[in-house]
N, C-alpha and C positions, 0 to 999 in steps of 0.2 A: 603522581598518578596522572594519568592522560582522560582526556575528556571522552567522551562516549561522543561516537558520528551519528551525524543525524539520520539516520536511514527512511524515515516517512513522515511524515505530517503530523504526529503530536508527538508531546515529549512522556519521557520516561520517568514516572514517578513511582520512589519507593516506596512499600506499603510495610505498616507494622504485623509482623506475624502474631498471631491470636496467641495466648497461654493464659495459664491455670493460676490462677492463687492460688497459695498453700491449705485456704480453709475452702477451696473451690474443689479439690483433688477427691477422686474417691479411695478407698483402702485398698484395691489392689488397680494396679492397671490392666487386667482385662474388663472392666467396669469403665474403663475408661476411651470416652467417645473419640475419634477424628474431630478434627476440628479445619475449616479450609477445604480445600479442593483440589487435587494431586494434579488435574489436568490446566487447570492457573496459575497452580507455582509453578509449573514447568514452564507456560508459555512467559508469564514474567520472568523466569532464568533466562529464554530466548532471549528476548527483547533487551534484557539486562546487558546481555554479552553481545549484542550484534549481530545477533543471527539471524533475527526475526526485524521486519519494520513495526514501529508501532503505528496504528493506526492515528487516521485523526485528518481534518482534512491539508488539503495541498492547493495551494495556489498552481494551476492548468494553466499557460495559455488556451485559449477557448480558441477553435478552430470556426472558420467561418462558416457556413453552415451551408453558402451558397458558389461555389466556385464560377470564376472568373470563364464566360465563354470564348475559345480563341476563332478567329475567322480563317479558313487554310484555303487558301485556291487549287486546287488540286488541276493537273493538267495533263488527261487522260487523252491515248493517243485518238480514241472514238471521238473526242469532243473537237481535234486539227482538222479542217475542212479548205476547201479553196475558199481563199478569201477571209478565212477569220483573220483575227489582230492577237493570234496569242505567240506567234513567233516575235 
């Protein structure tokens, strides 16, 4: 079997499904409760299969917060006069 790819920041762990003891059971199954949560075994099916990231954190390069100013000399034709030094 192949290994599951990591797709997000925390890993994938299986959980045991909930059931009945046999002295736990009621006499018919209409008496008998849901147990779990239809929209969590689905997103664990996700996650199971690669479809979904699992949550959890991720080491970011952290971006600097302040960027680097650049100096541009700009050399507009308004600023060429007799006598400047920009030729």
């Amino acid at each position: 079997m192949t290994s599951r790819q990591k797709l997000g920041g925390g890993e994938f762990k299986d959980e045991e499904e909930p059931f009945l003891l046999q002295e736990e059971l009621p006499d018919s199954l209409r008496k008998l409760k849901p147990q779990g949560h239809v929209l969590n075994d689905r997103l664990a099916s996700l996650q199971k299969r690669n479809i979904l990231p699992i949550g959890g954190s991720k080491n970011k390069n952290k971006l600097k917060t302040k960027l680097k100013r650049k100096f541009v000399e700009k050399r507009l034709v308004q600023d060429v006069k007799k006598g400047s030094r920009v030729m």
